[in-house]
Backbone as XML, in Angstrom:
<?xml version="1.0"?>
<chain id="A" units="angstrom">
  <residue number="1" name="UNK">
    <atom name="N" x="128.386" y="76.511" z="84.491"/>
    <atom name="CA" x="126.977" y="76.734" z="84.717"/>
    <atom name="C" x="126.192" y="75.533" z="84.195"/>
  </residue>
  <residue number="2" name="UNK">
    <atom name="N" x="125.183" y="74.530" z="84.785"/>
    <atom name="CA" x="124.043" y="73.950" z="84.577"/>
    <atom name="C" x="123.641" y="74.520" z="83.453"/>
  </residue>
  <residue number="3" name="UNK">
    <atom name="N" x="122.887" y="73.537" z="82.898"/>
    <atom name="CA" x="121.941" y="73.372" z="81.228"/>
    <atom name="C" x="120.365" y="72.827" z="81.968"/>
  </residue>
  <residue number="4" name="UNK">
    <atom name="N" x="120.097" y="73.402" z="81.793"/>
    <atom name="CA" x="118.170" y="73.222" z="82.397"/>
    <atom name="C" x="117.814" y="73.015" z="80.924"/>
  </residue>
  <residue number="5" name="UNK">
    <atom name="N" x="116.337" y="72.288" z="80.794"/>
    <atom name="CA" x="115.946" y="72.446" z="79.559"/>
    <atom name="C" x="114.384" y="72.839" z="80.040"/>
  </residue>
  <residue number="6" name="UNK">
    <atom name="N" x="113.795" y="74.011" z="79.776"/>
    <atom name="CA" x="112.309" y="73.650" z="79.935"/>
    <atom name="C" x="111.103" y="73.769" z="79.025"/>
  </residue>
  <residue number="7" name="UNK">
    <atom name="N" x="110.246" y="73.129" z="78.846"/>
    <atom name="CA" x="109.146" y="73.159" z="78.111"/>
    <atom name="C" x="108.130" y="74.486" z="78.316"/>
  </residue>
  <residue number="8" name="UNK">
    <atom name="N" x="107.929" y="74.840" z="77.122"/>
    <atom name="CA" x="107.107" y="75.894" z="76.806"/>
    <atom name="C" x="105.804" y="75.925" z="75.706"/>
  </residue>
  <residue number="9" name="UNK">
    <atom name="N" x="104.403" y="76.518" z="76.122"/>
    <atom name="CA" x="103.316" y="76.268" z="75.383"/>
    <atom name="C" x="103.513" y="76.985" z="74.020"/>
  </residue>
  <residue number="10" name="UNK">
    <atom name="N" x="102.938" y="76.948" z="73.298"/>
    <atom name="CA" x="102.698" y="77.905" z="72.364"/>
    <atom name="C" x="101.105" y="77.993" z="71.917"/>
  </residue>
  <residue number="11" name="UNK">
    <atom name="N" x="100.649" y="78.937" z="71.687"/>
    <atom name="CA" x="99.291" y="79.169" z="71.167"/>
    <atom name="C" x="99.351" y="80.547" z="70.816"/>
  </residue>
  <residue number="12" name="UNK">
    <atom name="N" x="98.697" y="80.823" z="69.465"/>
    <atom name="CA" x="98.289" y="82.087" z="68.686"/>
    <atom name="C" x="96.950" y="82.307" z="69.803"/>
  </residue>
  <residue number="13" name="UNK">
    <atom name="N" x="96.979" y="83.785" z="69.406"/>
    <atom name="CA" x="95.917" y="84.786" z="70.124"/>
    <atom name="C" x="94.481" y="85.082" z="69.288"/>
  </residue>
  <residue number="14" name="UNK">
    <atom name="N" x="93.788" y="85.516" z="69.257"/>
    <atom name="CA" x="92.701" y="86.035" z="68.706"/>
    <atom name="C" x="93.031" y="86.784" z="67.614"/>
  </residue>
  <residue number="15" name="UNK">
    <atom name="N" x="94.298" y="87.799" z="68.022"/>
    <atom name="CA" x="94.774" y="88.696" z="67.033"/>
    <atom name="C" x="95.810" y="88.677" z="66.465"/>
  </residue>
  <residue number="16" name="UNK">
    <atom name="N" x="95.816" y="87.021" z="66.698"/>
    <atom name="CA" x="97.497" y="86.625" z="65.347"/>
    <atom name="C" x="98.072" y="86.649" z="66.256"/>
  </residue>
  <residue number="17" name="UNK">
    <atom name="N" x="98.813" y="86.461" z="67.389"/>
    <atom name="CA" x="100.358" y="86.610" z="67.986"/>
    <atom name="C" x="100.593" y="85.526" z="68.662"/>
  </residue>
  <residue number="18" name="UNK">
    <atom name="N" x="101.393" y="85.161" z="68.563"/>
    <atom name="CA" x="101.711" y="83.851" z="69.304"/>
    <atom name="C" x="102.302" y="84.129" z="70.388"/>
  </residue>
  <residue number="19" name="UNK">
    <atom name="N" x="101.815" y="83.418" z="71.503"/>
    <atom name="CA" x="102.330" y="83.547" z="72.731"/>
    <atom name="C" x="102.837" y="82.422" z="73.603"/>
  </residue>
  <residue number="20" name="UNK">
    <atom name="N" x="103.998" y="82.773" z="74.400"/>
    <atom name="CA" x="104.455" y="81.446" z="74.455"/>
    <atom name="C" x="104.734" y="81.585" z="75.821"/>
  </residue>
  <residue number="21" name="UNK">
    <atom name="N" x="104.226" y="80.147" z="77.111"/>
    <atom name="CA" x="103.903" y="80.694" z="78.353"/>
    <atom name="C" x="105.585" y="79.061" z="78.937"/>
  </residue>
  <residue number="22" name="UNK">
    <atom name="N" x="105.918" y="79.372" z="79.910"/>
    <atom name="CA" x="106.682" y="78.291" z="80.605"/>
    <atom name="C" x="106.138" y="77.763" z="81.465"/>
  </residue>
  <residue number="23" name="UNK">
    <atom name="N" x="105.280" y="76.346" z="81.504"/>
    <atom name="CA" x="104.615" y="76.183" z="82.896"/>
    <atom name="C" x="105.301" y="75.950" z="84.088"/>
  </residue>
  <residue number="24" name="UNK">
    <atom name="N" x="106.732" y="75.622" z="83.857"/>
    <atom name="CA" x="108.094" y="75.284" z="84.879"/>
    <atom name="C" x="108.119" y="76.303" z="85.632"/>
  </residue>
  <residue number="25" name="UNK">
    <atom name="N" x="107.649" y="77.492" z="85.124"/>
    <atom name="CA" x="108.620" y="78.880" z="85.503"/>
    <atom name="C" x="107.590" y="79.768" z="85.596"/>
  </residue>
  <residue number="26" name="UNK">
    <atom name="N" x="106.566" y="79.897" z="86.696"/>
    <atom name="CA" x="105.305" y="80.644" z="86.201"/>
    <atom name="C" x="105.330" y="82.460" z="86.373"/>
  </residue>
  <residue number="27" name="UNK">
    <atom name="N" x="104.446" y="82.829" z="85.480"/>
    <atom name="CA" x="105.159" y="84.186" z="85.126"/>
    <atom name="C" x="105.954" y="84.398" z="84.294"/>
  </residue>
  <residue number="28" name="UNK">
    <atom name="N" x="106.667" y="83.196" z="83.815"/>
    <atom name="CA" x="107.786" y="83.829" z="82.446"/>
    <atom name="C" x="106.939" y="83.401" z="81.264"/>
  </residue>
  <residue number="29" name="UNK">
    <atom name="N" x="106.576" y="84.576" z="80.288"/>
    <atom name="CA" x="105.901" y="84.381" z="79.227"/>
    <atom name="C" x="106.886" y="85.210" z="78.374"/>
  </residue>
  <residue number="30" name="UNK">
    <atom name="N" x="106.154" y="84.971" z="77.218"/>
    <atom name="CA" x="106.774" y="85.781" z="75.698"/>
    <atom name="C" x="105.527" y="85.730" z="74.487"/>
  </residue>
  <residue number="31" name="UNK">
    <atom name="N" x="105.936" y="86.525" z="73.506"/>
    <atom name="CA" x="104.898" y="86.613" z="72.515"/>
    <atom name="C" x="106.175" y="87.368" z="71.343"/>
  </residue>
  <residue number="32" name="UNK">
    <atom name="N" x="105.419" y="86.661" z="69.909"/>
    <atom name="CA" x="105.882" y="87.051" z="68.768"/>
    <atom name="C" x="105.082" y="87.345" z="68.115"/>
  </residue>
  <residue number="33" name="UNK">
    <atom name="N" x="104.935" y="87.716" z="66.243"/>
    <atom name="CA" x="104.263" y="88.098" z="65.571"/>
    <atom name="C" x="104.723" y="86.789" z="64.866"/>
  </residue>
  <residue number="34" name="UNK">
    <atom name="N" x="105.649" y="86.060" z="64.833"/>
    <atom name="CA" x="105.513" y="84.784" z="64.385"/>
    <atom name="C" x="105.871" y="83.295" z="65.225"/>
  </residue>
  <residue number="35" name="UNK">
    <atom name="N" x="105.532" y="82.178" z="64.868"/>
    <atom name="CA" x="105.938" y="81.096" z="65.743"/>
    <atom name="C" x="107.218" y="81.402" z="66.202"/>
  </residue>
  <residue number="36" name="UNK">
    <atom name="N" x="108.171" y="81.424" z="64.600"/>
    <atom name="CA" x="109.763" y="81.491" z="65.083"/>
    <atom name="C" x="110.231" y="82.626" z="65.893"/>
  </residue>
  <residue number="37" name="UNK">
    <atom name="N" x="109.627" y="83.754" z="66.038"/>
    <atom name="CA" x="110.047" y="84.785" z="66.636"/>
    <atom name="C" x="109.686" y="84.621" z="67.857"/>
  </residue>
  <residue number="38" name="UNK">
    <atom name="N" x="107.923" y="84.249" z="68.467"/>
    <atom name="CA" x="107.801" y="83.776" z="70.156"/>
    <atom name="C" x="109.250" y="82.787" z="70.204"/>
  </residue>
  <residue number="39" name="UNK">
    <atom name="N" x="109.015" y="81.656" z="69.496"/>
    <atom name="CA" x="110.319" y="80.866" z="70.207"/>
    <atom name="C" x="111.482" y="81.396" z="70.116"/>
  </residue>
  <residue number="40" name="UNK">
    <atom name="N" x="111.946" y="82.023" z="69.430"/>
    <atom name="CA" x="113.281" y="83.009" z="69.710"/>
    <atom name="C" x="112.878" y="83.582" z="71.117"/>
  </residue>
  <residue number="41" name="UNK">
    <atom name="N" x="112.206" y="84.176" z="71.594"/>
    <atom name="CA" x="112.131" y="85.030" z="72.234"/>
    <atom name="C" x="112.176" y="85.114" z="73.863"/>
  </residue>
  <residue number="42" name="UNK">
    <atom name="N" x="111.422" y="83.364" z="73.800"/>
    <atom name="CA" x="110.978" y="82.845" z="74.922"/>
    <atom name="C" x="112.208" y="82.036" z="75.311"/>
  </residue>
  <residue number="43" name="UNK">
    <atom name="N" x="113.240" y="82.110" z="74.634"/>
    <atom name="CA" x="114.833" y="81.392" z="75.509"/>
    <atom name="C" x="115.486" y="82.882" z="76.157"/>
  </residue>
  <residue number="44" name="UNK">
    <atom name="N" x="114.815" y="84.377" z="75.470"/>
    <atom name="CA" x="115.309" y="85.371" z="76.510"/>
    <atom name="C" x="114.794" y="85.501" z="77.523"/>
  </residue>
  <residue number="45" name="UNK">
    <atom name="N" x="114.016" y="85.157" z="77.050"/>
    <atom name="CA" x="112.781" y="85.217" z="78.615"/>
    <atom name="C" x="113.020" y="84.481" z="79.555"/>
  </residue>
  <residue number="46" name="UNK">
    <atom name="N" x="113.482" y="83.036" z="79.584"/>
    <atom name="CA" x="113.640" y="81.744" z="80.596"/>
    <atom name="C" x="115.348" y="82.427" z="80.868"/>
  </residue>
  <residue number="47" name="UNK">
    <atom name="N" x="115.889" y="82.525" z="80.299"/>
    <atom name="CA" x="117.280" y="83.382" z="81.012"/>
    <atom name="C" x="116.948" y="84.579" z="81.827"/>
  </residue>
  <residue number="48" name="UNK">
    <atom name="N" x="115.939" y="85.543" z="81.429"/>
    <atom name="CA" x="115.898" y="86.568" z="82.102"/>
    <atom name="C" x="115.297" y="86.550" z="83.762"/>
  </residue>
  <residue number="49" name="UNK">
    <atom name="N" x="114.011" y="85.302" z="83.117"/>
    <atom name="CA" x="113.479" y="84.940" z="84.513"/>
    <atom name="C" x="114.102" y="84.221" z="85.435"/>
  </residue>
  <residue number="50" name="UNK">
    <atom name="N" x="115.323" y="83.235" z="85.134"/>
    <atom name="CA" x="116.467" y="83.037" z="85.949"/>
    <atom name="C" x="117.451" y="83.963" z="86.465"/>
  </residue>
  <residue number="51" name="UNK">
    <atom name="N" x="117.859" y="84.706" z="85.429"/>
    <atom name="CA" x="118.440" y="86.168" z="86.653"/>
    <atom name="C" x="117.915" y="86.371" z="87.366"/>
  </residue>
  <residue number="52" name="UNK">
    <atom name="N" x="116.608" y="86.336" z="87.978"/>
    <atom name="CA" x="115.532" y="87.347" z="88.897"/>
    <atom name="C" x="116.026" y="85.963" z="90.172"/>
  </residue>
  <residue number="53" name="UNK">
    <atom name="N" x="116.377" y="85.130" z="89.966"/>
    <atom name="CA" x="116.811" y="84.244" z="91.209"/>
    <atom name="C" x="117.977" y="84.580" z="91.496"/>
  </residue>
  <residue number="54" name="UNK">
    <atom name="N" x="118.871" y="85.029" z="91.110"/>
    <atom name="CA" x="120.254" y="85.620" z="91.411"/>
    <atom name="C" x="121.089" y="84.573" z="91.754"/>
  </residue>
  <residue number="55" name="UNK">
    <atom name="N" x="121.893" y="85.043" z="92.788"/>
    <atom name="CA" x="122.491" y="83.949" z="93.624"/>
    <atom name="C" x="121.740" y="82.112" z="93.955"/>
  </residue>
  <residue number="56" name="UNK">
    <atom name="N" x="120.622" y="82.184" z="93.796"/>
    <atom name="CA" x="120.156" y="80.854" z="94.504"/>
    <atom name="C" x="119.846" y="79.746" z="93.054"/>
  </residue>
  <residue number="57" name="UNK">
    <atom name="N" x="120.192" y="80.694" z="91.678"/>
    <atom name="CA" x="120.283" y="79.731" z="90.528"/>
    <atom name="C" x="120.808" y="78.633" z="90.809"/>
  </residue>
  <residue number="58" name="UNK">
    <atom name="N" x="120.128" y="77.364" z="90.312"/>
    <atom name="CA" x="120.977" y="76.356" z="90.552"/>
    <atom name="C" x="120.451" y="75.351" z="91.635"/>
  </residue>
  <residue number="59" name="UNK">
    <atom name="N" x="120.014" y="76.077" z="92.600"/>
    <atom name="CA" x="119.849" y="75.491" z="93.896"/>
    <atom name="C" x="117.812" y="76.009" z="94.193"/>
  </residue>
  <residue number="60" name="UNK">
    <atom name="N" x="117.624" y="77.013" z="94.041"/>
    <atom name="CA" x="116.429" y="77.190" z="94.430"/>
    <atom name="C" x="115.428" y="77.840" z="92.988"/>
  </residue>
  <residue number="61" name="UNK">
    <atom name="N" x="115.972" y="76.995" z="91.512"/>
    <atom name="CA" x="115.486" y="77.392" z="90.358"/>
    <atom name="C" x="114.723" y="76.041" z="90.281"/>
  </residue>
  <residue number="62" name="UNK">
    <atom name="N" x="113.233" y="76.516" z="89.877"/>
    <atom name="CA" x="112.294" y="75.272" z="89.530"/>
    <atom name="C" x="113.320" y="74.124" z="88.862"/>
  </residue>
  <residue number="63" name="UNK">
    <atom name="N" x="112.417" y="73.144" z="89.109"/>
    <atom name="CA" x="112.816" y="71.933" z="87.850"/>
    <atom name="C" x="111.788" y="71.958" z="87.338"/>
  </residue>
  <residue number="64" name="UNK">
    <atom name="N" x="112.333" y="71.108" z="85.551"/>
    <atom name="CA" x="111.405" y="71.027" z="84.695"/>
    <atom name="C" x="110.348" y="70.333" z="85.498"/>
  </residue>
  <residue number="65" name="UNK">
    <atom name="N" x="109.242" y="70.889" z="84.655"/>
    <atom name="CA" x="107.383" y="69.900" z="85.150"/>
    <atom name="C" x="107.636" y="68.972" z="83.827"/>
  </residue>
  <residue number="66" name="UNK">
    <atom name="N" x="106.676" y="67.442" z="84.511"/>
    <atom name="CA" x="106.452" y="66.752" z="83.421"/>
    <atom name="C" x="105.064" y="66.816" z="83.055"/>
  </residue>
  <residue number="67" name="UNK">
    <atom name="N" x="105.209" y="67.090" z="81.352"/>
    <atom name="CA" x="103.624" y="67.322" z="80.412"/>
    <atom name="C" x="103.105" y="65.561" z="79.770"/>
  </residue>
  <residue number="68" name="UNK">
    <atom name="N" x="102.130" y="65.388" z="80.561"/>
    <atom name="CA" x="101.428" y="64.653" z="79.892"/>
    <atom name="C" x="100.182" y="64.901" z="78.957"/>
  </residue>
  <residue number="69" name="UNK">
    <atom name="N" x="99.883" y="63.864" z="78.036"/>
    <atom name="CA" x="98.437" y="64.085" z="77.333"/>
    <atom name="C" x="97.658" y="62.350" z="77.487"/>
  </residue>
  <residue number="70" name="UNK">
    <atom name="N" x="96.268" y="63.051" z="77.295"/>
    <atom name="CA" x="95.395" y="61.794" z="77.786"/>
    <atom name="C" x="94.236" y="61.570" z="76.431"/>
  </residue>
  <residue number="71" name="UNK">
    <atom name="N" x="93.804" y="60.789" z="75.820"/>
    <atom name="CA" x="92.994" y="61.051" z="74.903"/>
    <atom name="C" x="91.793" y="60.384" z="76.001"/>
  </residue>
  <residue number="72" name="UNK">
    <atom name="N" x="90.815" y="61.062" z="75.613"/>
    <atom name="CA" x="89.114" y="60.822" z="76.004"/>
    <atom name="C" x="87.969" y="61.239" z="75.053"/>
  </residue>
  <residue number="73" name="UNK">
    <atom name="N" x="87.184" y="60.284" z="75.828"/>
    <atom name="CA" x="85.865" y="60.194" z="74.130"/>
    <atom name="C" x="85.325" y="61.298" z="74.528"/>
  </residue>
  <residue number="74" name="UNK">
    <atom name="N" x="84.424" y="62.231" z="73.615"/>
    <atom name="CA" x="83.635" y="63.304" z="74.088"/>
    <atom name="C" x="82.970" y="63.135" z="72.318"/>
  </residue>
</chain>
């Protein structure tokens, strides 16, 4: 089996929880009550949301997106 690697956001909520979104993979999210626990959580999640492709893993599973950053004056 292929090794994908994909990038995932993280940002706390209003009410403490960290949530952690895949922009590669849209729709696969996760959330913890701590950093380490969203990121635990969110490698079940990017496996789980690859089962839902079944058979076409591999062949019709996103590729990673590339994240850039830009600094600007404001």
């Amino acid at each position: 089996m292929a090794r994908r690697t994909y990038t995932f956001l993280l940002e706390q909520d209003e009410t403490g929880t960290w949530c952690a979104t895949v922009p590669g993979l849209p729709g696969c999210i996760s959330q913890g009550a701590t950093k380490a626990e969203a990121k635990r959580k969110v490698r079940e999640a990017i496996e789980l949301h690859l089962e839902a492709f079944g058979d076409d893993v591999g062949d019709g599973v996103p590729a990673e997106i590339e994240l850039g950053r830009v600094r600007v004056a404001v």
